[in-house]
N, C-alpha and C positions, 0 to 999 in steps of 0.2 A: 515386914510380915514374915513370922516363922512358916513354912510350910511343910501341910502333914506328909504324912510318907505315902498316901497315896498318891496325893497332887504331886509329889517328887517323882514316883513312878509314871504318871502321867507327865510331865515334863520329859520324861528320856525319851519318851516316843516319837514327839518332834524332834529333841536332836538325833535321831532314828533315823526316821524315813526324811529328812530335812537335808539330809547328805545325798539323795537317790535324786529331789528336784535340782540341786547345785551339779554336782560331779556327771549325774547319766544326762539329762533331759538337757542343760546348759552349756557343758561343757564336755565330757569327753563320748556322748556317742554321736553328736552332727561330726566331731573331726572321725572317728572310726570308719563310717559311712559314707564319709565321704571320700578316706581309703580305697574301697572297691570300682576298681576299673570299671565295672558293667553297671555304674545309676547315672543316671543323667544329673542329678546336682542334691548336694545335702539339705538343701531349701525343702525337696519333696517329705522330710519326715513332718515337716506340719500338717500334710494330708494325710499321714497316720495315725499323729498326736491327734485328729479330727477324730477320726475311727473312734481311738478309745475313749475321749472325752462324752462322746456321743453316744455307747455303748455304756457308759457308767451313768451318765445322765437320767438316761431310760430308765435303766434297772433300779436307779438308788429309790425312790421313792417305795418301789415295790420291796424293795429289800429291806427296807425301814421300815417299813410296817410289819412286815413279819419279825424282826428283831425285836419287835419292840414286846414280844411275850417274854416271859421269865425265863431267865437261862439263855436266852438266844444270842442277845450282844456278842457276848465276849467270841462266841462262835463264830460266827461270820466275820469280827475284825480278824480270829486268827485265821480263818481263812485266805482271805483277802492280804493281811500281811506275808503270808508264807505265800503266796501267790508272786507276790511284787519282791522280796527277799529273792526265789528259787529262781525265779526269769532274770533278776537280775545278774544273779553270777552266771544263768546260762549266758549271756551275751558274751564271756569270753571266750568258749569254746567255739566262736565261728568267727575265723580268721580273716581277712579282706582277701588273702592268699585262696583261698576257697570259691569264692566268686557266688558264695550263698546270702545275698542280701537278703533275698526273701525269709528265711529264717532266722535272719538276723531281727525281720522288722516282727517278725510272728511273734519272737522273745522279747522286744521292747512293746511292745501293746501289750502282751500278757502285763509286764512288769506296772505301766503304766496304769492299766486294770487293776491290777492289784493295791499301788501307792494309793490312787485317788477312790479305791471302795475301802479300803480300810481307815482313808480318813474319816469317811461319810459317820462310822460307830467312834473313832477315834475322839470327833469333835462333840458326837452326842454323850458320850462318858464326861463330858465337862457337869453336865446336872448332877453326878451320880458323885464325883470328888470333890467339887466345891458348892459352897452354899451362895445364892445371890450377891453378898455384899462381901465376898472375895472373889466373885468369876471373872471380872475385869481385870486385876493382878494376877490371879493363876493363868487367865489365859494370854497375857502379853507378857510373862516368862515364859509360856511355852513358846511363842515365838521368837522371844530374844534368845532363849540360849537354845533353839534349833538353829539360828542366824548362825550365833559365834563357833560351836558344836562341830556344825556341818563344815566347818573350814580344817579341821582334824584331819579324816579321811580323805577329803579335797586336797590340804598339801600335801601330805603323805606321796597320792598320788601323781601329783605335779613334780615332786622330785623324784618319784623313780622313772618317771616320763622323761624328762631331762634330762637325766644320769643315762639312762638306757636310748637317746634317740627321740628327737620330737617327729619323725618323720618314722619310727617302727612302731607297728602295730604292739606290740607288744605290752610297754608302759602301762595301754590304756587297759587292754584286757585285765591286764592286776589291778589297777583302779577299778575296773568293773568287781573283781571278787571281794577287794575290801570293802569298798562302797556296800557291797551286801552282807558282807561279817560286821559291821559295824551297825547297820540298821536291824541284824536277825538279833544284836547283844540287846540292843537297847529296847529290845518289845518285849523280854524276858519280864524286868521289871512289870511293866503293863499287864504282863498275863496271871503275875503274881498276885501283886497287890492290888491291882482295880476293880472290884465287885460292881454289878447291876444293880441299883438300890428301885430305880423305878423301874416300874415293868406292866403291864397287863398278865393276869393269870391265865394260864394255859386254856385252851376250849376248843373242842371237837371242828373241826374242819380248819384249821388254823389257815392255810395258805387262800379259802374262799372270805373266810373271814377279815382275811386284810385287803383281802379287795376292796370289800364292801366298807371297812373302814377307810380306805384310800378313795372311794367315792362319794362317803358321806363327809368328808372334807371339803373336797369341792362343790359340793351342796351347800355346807353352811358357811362358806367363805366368808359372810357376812361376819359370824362370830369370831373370826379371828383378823378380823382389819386390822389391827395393829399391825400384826405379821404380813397381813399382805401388802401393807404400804409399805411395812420394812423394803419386803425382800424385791419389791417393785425400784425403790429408791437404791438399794441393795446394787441390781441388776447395772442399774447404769454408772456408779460412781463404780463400781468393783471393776467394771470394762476396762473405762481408762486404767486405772493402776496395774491389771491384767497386761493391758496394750502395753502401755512403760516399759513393766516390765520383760517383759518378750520383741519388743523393738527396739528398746533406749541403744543397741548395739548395731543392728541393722539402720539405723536411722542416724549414727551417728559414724558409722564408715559410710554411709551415702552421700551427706555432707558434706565431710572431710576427706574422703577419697582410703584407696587402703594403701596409700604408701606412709601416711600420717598417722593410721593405727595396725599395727601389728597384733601378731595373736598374744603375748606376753603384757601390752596393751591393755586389750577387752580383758584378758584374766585378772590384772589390777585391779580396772573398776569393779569387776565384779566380785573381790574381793572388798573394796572397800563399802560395796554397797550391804557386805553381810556384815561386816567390824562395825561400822556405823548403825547397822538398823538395830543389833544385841543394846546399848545402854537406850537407846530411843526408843525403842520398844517398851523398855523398863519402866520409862520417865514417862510416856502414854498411860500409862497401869497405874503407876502414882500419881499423875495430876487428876486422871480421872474419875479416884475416890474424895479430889478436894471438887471437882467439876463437873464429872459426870461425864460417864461414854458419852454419850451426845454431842456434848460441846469438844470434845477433840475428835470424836470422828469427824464435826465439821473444819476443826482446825486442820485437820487429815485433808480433805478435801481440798481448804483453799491453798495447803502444801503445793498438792498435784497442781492446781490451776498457775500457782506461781510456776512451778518448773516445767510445765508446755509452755509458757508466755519467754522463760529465758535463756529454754532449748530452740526457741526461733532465731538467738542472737547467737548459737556459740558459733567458732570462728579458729579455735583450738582445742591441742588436747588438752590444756592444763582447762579447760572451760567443761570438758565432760569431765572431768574429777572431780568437779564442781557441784556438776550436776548432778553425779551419782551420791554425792556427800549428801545433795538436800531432800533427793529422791530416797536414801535411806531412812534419813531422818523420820519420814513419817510412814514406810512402807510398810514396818511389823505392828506398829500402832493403829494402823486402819484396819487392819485384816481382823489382828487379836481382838481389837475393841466390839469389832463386825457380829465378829463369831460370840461371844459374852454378854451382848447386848442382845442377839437373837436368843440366848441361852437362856435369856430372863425372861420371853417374853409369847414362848411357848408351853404348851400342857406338859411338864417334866414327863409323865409317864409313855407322850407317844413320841419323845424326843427323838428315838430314828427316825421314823416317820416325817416330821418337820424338816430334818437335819437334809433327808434325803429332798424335799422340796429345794435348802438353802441352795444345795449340792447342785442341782440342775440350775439354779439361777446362775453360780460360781462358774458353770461349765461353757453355759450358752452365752455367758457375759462376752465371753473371748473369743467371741465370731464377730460382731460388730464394729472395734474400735480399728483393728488392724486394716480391717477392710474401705474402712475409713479412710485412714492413710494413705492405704494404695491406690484409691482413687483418685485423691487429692492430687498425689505426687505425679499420677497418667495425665489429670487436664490441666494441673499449671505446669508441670516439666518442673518443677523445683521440688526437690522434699523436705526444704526446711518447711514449708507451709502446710506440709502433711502432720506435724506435730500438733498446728492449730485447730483443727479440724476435730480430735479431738477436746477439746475445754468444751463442746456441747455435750457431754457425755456426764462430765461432772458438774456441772451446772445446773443439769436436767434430774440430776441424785441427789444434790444438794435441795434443789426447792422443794423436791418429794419429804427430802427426811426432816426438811426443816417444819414438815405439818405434824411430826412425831409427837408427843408427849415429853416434857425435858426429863416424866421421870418413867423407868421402861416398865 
């Protein structure tokens, strides 16, 4: 499939901000953080990453509705992207030497504010670049080549981390400012070439007016059941892969202990879990014009339930290489397909509006499953059986979506 030169501009935006979830959020500010003598442990930025997840949740609906008049979009993503760009290069200028976490953690919520609201407009421009029957290929290249992409800036940074001291703050601070030169290049494209095609026309009280259309949504919820069984089924199958993804590491030095996995280690898998998800992503987007998002979203699904069932067995590292190979396999294919198949199946013109509903599903998904876990792992003492606990998660998303329509 040739693609046009918007959908191409659309594409760099995920490998964009796609380097700001690997490099900040994954890997180099829990180690920075956990540089400073004065926090009690790197673990506490998940009670931050709450903050802004929660904060974005809120707001996006409201904010999609208002985008959703003529001219507004593009506005607010560049908002929001220059938002998540400028916080993230300030994270280098505060040193562990300084003993200022707290403004360390003020610049990673800003930034974190910023990545996940300019997704909210980033993922409703899917309507406006492609038509229906390429949204499922446009949108699982943008996930593949944000997967492959975002490994650029990522080793970039791994080796001047290296070269200069895995133990000096330093490394990571540069990693922080190219990680932000690298996402501020690639929203150029985006801001250029990507026009609002649907829209509501402008009218006199504009921010009461989206109230009121953000209420009479919820009034006739009836009329868009589709969407709400989506984003219900949505809600719980997105958790689990959410949880995977944010535990498969905590979960698997609990297991195995940390003298079994080192930091060079986790940086592996998680390297292999972006190489692997770029062609699988791809091959998701291709099967599912011979089959239909549907049917691989569920083969997506019964992915995740096979790899909680043979992350109860590992027993090595070579077994989490394993696991991260099959957990990539389906990881960009379920999200992309997610987001393409919701893309089909809402009013194109109040697309932020919807987009911001998807967003709060996406946010609040990733409170339940972790929490899951840690309960499990408190009343049996084991944490291989914290893994199981989750497969009710996708089970429960599975039977919802399987009431879908096979066609969206």
């Amino acid at each position: 499939m040739k693609l046009t030169k918007e959908e191409k501009s659309w594409i760099l935006y995920d490998c964009g901000n796609s380097a700001y979830s690997m490099a900040v959020t994954t890997a180099l500010l829990p180690i920075i953080f956990g540089m400073f003598r004065n926090v009690g442990s790197s673990m506490d930025l998940g009670y931050f990453n709450s903050i802004a997840s929660i904060l974005v949740a809120v707001l996006s609906p409201i904010l999609g509705t208002i985008a959703d008049y003529k001219d507004r979009k593009k506005r607010f993503f560049l908002f929001f992207a220059a938002l998540g760009v400028l916080s993230t290069a300030s994270l280098a200028f505060v040193p562990p030497d300084s003993g200022q976490w707290q403004l360390l953690i003020v610049f990673y919520i800003l930034s974190a504010i910023g990545f996940a609201g300019s997704n909210i407009f980033y993922d409703s421009f899917l309507v406006d670049v492609s038509g229906d029957e390429r949204m499922d290929r446009v949108s699982t290249r943008g996930f593949a080549y944000g997967y492959i992409f975002s490994c650029i800036p990522f080793g970039i940074s791994l080796v001047l981390i290296f070269l200069l001291g895995m133990d000096k703050a330093i490394g990571y601070q540069i990693g922080f400012i190219i990680t932000a030169l690298w996402w501020g290049l690639l929203t150029v494209p985006m801001l250029r070439d990507v026009q609002q095609r649907y829209y509501i026309e402008p009218e006199p009280k504009p921010v009461a007016n989206s109230f009121k259309r953000l209420a009479a949504t919820f009034r006739n919820i009836r009329q868009h059941r589709l969407v709400f069984v989506f984003l219900l089924a949505y809600f719980f199958y997105i958790d689990g892969v959410d949880t995977i993804i944010k535990m498969v590491v905590p979960y698997a030095t609990s297991v195995l202990g940390t003298d079994a996995l080192d930091t060079f280690t986790l940086l592996g898998i998680l390297l292999i879990i972006q190489v692997i998800a770029f062609p699988c992503a791809i091959l998701y987007g291709n099967l599912a014009k011979t089959y239909s998002a549907r049917t691989m979203i569920i083969a997506g699904i019964f992915t995740y339930i096979i790899s909680c069932i043979a992350a109860f067995f590992i027993s090595s590292v070579w077994h989490i290489f394993l696991l991260g190979a099959l957990i990539g396999s389906a990881q960009g294919g379920i999200q992309a397909l997610s987001r393409s198949y919701f893309a089909k199946i809402i009013p194109k013109e109040n697309s932020n509006e919807f987009f911001g509903f998807y967003n709060i599903f996406g946010k609040f998904a990733a409170i339940l499953g972790p929490a899951l876990m840690s309960l499990t792992t408190t009343l049996t003492g084991n944490a291989s059986y914290s893994i199981l606990s989750i497969i009710p998660l996708f089970v429960i998303g599975l039977l919802i979506f399987i009431t879908l329509p096979k066609r969206a």
